[in-house]
Residue frames as qw, qx, qy, qz and C-alpha x, y, z in Angstrom:
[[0.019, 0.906, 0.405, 0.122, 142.99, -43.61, -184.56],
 [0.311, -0.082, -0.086, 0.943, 144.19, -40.09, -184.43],
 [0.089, 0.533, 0.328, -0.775, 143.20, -36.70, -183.50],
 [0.237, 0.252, -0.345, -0.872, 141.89, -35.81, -187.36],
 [0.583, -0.136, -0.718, -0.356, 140.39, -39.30, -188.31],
 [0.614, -0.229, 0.591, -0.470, 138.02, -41.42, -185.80],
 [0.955, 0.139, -0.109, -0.237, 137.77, -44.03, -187.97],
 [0.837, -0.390, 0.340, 0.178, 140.13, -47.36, -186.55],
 [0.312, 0.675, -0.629, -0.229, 143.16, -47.73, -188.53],
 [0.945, -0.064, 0.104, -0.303, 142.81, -50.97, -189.63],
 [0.450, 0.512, -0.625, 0.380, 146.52, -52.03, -189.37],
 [0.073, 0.210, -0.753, 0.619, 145.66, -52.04, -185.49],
 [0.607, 0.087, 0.302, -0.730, 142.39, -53.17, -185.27],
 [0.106, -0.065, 0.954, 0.273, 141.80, -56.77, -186.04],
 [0.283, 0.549, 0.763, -0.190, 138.63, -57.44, -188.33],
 [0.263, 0.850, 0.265, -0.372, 138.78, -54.56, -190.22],
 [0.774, 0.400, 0.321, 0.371, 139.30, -54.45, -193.60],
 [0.505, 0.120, 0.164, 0.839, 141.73, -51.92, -195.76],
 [0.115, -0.657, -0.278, -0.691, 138.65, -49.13, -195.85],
 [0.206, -0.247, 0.547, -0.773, 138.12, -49.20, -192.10],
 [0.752, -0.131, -0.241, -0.599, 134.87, -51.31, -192.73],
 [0.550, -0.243, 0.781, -0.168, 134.25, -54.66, -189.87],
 [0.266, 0.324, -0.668, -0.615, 134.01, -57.52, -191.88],
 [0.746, -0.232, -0.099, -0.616, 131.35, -59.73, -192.17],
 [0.916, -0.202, -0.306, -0.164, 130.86, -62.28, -189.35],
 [0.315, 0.115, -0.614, 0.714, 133.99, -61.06, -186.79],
 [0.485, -0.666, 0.081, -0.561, 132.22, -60.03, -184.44],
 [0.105, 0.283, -0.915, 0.268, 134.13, -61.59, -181.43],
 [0.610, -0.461, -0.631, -0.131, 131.72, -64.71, -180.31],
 [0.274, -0.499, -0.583, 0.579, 131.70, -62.95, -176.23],
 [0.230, 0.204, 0.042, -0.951, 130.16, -59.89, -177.60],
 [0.368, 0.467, 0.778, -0.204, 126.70, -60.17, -177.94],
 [0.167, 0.399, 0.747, 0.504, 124.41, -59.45, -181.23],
 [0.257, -0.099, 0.235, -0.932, 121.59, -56.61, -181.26],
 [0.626, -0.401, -0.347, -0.572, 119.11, -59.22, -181.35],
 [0.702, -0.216, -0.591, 0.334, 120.23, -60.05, -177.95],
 [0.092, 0.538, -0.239, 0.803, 120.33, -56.41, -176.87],
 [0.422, -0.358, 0.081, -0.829, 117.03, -56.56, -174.73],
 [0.535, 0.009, 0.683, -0.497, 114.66, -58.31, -172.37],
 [0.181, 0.195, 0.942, 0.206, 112.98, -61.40, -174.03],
 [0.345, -0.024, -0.119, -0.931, 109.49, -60.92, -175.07],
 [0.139, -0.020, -0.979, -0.148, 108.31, -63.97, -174.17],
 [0.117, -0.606, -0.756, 0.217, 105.28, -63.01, -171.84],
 [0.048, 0.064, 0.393, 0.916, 103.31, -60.37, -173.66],
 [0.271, 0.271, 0.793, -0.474, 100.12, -60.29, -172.69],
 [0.199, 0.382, 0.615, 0.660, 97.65, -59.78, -175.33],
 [0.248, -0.598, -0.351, -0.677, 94.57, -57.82, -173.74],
 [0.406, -0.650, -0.067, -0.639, 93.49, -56.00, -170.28],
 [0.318, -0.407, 0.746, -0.420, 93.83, -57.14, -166.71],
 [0.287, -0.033, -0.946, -0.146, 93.49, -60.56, -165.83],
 [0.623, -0.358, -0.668, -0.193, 90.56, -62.27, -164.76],
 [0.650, -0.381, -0.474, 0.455, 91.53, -62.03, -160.56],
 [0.035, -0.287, -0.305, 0.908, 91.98, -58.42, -159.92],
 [0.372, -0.187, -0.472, -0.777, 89.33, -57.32, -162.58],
 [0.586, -0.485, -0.609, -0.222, 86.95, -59.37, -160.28],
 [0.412, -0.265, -0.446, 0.749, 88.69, -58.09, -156.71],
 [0.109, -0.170, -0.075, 0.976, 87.54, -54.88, -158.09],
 [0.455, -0.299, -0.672, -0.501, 84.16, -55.28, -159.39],
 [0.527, -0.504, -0.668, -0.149, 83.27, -56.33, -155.98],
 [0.329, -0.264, -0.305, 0.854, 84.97, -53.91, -154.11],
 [0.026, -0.006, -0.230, -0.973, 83.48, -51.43, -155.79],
 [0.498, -0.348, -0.663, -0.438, 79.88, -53.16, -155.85],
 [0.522, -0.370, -0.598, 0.483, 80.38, -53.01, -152.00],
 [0.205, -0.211, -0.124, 0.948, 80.95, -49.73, -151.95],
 [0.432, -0.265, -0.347, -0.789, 77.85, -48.52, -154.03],
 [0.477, -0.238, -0.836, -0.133, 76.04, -50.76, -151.86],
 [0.345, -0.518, -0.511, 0.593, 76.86, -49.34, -148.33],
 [0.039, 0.125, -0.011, -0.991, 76.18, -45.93, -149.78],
 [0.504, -0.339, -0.643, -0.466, 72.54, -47.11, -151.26],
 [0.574, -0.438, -0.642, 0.257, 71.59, -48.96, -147.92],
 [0.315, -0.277, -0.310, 0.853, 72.95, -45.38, -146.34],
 [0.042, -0.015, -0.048, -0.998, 70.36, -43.42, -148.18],
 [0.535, -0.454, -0.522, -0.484, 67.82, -45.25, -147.92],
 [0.546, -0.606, -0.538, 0.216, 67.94, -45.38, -143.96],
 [0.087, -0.099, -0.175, 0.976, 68.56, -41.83, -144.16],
 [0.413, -0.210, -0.608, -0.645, 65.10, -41.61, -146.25],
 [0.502, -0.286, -0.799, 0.168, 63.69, -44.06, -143.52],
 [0.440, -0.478, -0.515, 0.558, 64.54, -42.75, -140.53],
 [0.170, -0.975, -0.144, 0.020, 64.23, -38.54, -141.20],
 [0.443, 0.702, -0.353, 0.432, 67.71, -38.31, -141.71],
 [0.593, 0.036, -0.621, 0.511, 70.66, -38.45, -138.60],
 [0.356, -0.896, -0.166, -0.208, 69.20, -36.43, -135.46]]
C-alpha cells in the first residue's frame, strides 16, 4: 500500500491476485469465517416466559389482590379503622 492507493499491492500480500482481488478459498485456516462471527443460536426460545416464573407471579399477584379484598371488606365490617 501507499499513501494514494489503499488497495494491497499484491506483490506483498500473499493471496491476492494481479487486480488486488483475495482469491477464492485463502483465507488463512486460523482466521475465522463470518459464519462464525457470533454467538451460536442454539437456545432460542420460541414464545413468552416459561412456565415457573409465569406461575411465581400469578400467585404473587393473586396474593396481593387478596390481602387488599380481605382489607376492604373488614374495613366495610368493622366501620372503618378508629
Amino acid at each position: 500500500m501507499n499513501a494514494q492507493n489503499q488497495d494491497p499491492d499484491p506483490r506483498d500480500t500473499a493471496g491476492v491476485d494481479t487486480s488486488g482481488a483475495q482469491q477464492t478459498g485463502d483465507t488463512p485456516p486460523a482466521e475465522g469465517s463470518m459464519s462464525e462471527a457470533g454467538p451460536s443460536d442454539a437456545h432460542n426460545p420460541v414464545r413468552g416466559w416459561a412456565a415457573g416464573p409465569l406461575t411465581a407471579l400469578i400467585i404473587t399477584t393473586a396474593l396481593v389482590v387478596g390481602f387488599f379484598v380481605c382489607y376492604a371488606v373488614w374495613l366495610i365490617v368493622s366501620g372503618g379503622p378508629d
